[in-house]
N, C-alpha and C positions, 0 to 999 in steps of 0.2 A: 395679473396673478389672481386666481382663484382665492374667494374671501375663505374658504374653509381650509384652504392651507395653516397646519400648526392646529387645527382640532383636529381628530378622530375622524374620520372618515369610515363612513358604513357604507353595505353594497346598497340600501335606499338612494344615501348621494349618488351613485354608481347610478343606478336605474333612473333618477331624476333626469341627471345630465345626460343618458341617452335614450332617453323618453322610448324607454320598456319599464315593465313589472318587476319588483324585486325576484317572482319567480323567476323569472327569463337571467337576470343575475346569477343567479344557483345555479340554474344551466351550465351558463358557460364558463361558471370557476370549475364546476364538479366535471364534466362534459358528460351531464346527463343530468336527470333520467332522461327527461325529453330531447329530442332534439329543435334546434333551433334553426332561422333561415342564417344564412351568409352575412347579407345587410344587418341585420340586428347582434350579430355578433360581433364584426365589424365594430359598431356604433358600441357593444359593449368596451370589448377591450381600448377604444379609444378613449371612452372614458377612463377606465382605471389605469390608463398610463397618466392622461389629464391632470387626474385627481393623486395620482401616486398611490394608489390605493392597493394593499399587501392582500392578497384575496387568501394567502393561506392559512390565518388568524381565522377569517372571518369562515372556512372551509370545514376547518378543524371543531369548531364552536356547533356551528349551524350541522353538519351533516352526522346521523345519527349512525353510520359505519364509517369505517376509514377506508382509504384505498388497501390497505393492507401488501403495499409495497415499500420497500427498503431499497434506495440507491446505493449503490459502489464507485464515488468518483476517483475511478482509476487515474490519479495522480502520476506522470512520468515524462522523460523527455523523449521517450518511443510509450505513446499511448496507446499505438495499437496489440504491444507487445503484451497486453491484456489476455487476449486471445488465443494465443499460440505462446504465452512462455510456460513450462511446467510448474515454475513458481507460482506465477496468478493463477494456472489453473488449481493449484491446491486450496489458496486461501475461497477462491472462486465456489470450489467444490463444497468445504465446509461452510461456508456463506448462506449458500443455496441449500444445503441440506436441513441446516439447523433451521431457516424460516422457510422451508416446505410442512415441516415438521408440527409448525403452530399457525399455519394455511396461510403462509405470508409470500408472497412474487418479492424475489432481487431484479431491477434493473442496473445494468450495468453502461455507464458513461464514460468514456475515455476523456482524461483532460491534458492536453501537452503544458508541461511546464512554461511558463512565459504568457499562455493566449491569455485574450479578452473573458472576463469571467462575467461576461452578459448573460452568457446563455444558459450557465449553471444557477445565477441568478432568477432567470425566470423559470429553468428549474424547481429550484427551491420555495420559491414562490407562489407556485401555480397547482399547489395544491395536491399533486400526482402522488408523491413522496411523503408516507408517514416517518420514517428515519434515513439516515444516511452512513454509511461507512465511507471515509475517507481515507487514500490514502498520502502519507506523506512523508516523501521517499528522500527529499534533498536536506539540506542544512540553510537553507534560504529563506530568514525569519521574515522578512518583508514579505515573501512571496506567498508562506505558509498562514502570516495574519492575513491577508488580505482574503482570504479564500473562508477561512475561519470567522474572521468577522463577519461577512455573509451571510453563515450554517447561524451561528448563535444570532444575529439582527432577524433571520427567518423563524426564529426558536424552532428548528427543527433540529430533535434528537440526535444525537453525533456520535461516533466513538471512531477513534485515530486510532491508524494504523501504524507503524514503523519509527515512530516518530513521537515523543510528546508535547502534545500540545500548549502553548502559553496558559500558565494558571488562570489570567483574567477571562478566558472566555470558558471556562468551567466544563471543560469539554471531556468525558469518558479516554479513556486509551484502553487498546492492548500491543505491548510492546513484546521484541523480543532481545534479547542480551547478545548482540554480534560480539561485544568483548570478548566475553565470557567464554564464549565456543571457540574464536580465535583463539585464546590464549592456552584453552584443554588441549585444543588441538596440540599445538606448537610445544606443549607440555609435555606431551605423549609421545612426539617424535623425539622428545631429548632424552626421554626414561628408554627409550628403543637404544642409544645410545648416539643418537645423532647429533651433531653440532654444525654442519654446515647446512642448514635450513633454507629455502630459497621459499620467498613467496611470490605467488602471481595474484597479483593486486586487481579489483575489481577497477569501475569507474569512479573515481574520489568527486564527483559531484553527488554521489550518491553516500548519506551521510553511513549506513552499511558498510560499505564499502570502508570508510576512513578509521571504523569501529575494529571491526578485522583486521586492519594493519595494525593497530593502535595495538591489540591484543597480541599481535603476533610479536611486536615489539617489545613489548613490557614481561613479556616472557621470557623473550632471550635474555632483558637484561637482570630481571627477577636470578636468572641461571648463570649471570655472570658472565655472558657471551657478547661478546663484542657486537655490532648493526654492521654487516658490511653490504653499501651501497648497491653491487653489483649482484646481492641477492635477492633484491627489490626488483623486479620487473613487471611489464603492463599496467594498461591504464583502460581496462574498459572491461567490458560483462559479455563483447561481443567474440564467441569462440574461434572465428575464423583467424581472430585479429590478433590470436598470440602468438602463434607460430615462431615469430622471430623473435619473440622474449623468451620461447624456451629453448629454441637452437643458442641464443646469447649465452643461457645459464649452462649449454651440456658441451658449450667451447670453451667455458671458463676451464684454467690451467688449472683452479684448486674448483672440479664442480662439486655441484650441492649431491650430499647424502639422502635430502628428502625435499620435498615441496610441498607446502600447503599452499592450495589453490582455493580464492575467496568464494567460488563458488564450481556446483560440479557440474557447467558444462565446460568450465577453464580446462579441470582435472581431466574430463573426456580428451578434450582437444590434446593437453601434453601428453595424454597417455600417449597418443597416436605418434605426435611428433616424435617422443621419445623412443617408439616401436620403428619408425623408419631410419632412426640414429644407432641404431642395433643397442641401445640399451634395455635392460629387464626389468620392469615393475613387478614384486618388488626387491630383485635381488642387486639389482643395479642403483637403483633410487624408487623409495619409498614415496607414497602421495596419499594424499589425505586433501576431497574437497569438503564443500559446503550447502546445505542444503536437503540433502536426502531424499529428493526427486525419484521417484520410481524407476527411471533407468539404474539408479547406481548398483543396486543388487543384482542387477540381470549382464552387468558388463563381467569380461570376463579378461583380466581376474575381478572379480567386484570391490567397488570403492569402497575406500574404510573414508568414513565422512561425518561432518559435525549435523545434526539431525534436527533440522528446524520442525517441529508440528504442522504447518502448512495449515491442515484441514481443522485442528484443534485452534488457530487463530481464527481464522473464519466463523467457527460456531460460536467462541466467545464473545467476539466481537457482535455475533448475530442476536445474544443473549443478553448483552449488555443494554443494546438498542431494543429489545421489545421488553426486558424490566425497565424503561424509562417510560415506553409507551404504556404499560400499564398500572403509571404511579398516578397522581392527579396533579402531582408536586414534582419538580424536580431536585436532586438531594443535590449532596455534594460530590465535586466528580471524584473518579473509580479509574485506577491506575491497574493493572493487571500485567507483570511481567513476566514471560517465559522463557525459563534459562535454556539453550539447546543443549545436548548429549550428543558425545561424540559413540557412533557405530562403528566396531569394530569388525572390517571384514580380511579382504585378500591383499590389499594395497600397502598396506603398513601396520 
């Protein structure tokens, strides 16, 4: 075992043990200015796995700009749904906007819920990354420290998405209130005069998702309305896959007056189903999704739907991370919650 295990390790131990110059060290934490040969790079990083040695302490100190990039670890159990969902592309949009804006690059990382978090490790580590936006989609506290202990063990700048994060690692949020919008929602269709409410339930791994129902519940009973089971249908976010939870609900002998659907490509999908069942949106059954995705105004009739900011979480989140970076100190952490509004259009 190396005797400087348990002291402080600098990149001079790093350049000793792979007999280069501390310059050549700088090199190959910063990947530049110069460049370097294979072998001698080689010879560095194997030191600083050796020695254990965290190069983005020593990056952050020593180099007189920053990279001036911001990661996105797309936290999800479809990480690549980053790319192609209209939801990540909202928060995506406002991400990128707000740190174009103060000459800052977002790279953007997909992480599947469950992998090995080696890679985001040497991520974090390796100097590339002035802040990070995370996102943290599930209810799985094991899974969510372990990722988080990481960000703050890196002391790189953080702010949490969807989720708040455990007090002890002192980490930024910006959150948004799924209750809350559930519950207007569901509110709104019993002021219309409805009582037979049917919701189409997201994926309940995803803590969103169980927030939404929560709301849609606490509403009926708030109203005095009884939970009946058989208005509870689906279990996922994937629209092809409900089909037969909304043909379920429009066979029911007593069917539902309205639906609130957890999010609006559910409400797409039933619209459709419900259009091949010769029912009327909205004179048959009213619907009401979630999310406020740039389709909903252009469908027709257009969704009346709960109106998440998308692009206004992104920029905060984007705001949060570069007032960290430009403090010398880090404060104390910054909770920021966004209640959604429900839109009212054609649907309900």
């Amino acid at each position: 075992m190396d005797s400087r295990r348990g002291q402080r390790i600098t990149h001079r131990d790093v350049a000793r043990l792979a007999g280069v110059s501390p310059a050549v060290v700088s090199y190959v934490v910063n990947n530049g200015p110069r460049a370097t040969s294979a072998e001698a790079r080689a010879r560095v990083l194997a030191a600083i796995q050796e020695l254990d040695y965290h190069p983005h302490a020593f990056a952050r100190g020593l180099r007189s700009q920053r990279t001036h990039t911001v990661g996105f670890l797309a936290r999800d159990y479809s990480p690549l749904d980053v790319f192609v969902s209209p939801y990540s592309a909202g928060i995506l949009t406002g991400l990128a906007a707000e740190l174009k804006e103060h000459n800052h690059y977002l790279l953007v990382h997909p992480l599947l819920i469950g992998e090995d978090l080696q890679g985001v490790e040497q991520l974090l580590r390796s100097g590339r990354l002035d802040g990070v936006v995370v996102r943290l989609v599930d209810s799985v506290e094991d899974a969510n420290d372990a990722l988080l202990g990481l960000i703050a063990s890196a002391a790189v700048p953080c702010v949490c998405l969807e989720q708040p994060p455990d007090p002890r690692f002192g980490l930024d949020a910006v959150l948004f209130d799924s209750f809350a919008g559930a519950y207007e929602a569901t509110t709104y269709l019993m002021e219309l005069g409805h009582r037979r409410i049917a919701h189409l339930q997201g994926d309940l791994l995803y803590e969103s998702a169980q927030a939404r129902r929560r709301g849609y519940e606490h509403a009926l009973r708030d109203a005095g309305i009884a939970l009946d089971a058989d208005l509870i249908q689906g279990n996922t976010w994937d629209p092809t896959a409900v089909d037969d939870a909304v043909e379920r609900l429009w066979s029911l002998v007593d069917r539902p007056t309205a639906i609130f659907a957890a999010n609006d490509n559910l409400a797409f999908r039933a619209m459709g189903v419900l259009h091949l069942a010769g029912a009327r949106v909205p004179d048959d059954v009213a619907l009401i999704g979630f999310d406020d995705i740039p389709l909903a105004h252009e469908m027709v009739p257009a969704l009346t739907t709960v109106r998440i900011p998308l692009d206004e979480i992104g920029r905060r989140a984007s705001r949060l991370v570069l007032e960290q970076l430009g403090k010398p100190e880090r404060g104390p952490a910054r909770t920021e919650v966004i209640v959604p509004h429900l839109v009212h259009r054609a649907t309900a």
